[in-house]
N, C-alpha and C positions, 0 to 999 in steps of 0.2 A: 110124772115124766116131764121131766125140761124140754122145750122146744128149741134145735138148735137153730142158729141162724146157717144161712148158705155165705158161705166163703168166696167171694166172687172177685176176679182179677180181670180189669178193664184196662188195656192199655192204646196205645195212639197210633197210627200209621199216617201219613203225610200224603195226598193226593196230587194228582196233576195241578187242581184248582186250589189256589192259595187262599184261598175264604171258606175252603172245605177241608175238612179233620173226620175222621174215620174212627170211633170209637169202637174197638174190639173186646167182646167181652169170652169167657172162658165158658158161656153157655149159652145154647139156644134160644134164641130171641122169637125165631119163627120156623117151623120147621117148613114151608114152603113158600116161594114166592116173596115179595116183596111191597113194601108202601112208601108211596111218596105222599108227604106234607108239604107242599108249595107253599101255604100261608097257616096261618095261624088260626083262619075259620075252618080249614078242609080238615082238621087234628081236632076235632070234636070225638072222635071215636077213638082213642088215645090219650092216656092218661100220661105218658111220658110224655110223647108230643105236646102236649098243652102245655105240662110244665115247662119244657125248654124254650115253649115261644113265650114263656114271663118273661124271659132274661130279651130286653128289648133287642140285641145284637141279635139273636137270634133271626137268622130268614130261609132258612128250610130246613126241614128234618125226613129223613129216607131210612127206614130198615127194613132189612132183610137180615137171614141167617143169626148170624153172632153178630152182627155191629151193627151201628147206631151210625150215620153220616151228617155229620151238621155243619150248615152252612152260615157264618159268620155277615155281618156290614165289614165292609172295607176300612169304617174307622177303626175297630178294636181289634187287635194283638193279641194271635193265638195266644202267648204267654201271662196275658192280663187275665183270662177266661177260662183255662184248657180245664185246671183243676175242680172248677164249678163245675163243668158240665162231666166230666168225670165223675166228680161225686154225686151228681143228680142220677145219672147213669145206673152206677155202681147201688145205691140204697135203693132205688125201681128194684132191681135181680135178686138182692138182698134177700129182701122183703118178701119178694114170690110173689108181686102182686102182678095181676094179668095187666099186661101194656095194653092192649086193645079191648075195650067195653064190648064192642060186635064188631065182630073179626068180617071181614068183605071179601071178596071168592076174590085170591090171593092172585096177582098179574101173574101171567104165567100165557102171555100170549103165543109164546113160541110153537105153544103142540097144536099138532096139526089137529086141523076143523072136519069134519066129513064132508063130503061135497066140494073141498075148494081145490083149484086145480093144483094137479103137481110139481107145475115152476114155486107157487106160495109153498108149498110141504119144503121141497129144499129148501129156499130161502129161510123159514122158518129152524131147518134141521143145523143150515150151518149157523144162521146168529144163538140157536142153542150150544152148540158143542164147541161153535172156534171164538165168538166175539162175547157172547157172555161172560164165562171166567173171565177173562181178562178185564171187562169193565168189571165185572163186581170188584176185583181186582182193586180195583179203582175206589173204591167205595160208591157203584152206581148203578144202575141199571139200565137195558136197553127194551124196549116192547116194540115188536112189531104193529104199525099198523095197518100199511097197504099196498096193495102191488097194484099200479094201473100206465099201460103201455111203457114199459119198461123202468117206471120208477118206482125202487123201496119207499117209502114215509117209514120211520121208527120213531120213536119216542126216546130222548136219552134224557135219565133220571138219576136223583141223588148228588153226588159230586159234577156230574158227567154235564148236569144241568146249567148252564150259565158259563162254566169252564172256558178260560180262553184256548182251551189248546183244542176245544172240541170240535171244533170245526176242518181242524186238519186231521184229526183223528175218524171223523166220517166218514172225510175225499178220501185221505192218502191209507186210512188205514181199513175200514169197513166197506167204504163201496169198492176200494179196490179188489179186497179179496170175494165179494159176492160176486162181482163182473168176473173175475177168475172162476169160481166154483158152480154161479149159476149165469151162463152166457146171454140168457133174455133179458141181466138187470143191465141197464144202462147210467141208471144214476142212481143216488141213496140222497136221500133230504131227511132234516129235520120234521116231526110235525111239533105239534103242540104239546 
C-alpha cells in the first residue's frame, strides 16, 4: 500500500502589523490554545518554530488553531520572503510531522479559576467571547493576567505583539469595552 501525501493549502492574510503575515493553512495546527515564540531560544520545543528562526529575518513566531503568525525585521519585504516561509509551512503539514516535541498546557487563560473573585470571571468571560476572536482575527492573541484596584494587565501576543496600532487598540478598543461590560475595570495596560 502507497502512503499518500496530505494535500495541504496555505495561504496569507495581511495584519494590522506590517512586519506581521498570518499564514493560514486548511488544517489543524492545534486543536486548543495557542503559542508564542518571542525569540528563537523560547522555540526549543518546536520543530517549525526553530526552522523559521534559520531564516535570519525571522523575529517571532505564534500559533494557534490553523495559522502560523510570523513576524518579519523591518529590513526585508514581505514579497522577498513570503514564498519561503509558505513553503516551510506547507512541507511541516505535508509531512504530518508533529510541530511541537512536548506540547505545554496550551494558554488558555481566560477560564475562569475556582476561588477568584467574580469581577476576574467576567473580565475573563468578555475577553473570551468579545476580544479574543477578533484579535485571533488578527493573527494574535490576548491572555489575561491581572486584575488589581481596577486595573486589567493582559498579555497581547503574535501579531498584536509590537504592532503599532496596538496600543490604540487596548485604549480605544479593549479597555473601552471592558469598562462598558465590567464597571470595576478602570483601565487595561499591557504586561509583559
Amino acid at each position: 500500500m502507497e502512503n499518500k501525501k496530505i494535500e495541504v493549502e496555505v495561504y496569507t492574510e495581511a495584519t494590522p502589523n506590517p512586519n506581521t503575515l498570518k499564514f493560514i493553512t486548511d488544517k489543524m495546527l492545534m486543536e486548543e490554545g495557542s503559542i508564542d515564540f518571542p525569540t528563537a531560544s523560547s522555540a526549543e520545543s518546536c520543530a517549525l518554530a526553530l526552522d523559521l528562526f534559520r531564516f535570519d529575518f525571522v523575529k517571532r513566531v505564534f500559533i494557534a488553531a490553523n495559522f502560523v503568525t510570523v513576524t518579519k525585521s523591518e529590513k526585508m519585504d514581505w514579497q522577498e520572503v513570503n514564498g519561503m516561509i509558505k513553503a516551510l509551512i506547507k512541507g511541516y503539514v505535508e509531512e504530518g510531522k508533529p510541530l511541537i516535541k512536548e506540547m505545554p498546557k496550551p494558554v488558555s487563560s481566560t477560564t475562569p479559576v475556582e476561588g477568584e473573585s467574580e469581577v476576574v470571571t467576567k473580565i475573563k468571560v468578555v475577553l473570551d467571547e468579545y476580544i479574543r476572536p477578533a484579535v485571533e482575527q488578527d493573527g494574535g492573541a490576548i491572555i489575561f493576567e491581572s486584575f488589581i484596584d481596577g486595573v486589567v494587565k493582559v498579555q497581547l501576543q503574535g501579531s498584536c505583539s509590537g504592532c503599532p496600532s496596538s496600543t490604540v487598540t487596548l485604549k480605544s478598543g479593549i479597555e473601552n469595552l471592558l469598562k462598558r461590560m465590567v464597571p470595576e475595570v478602570t483601565e487595561v495596560v499591557a504586561g509583559v
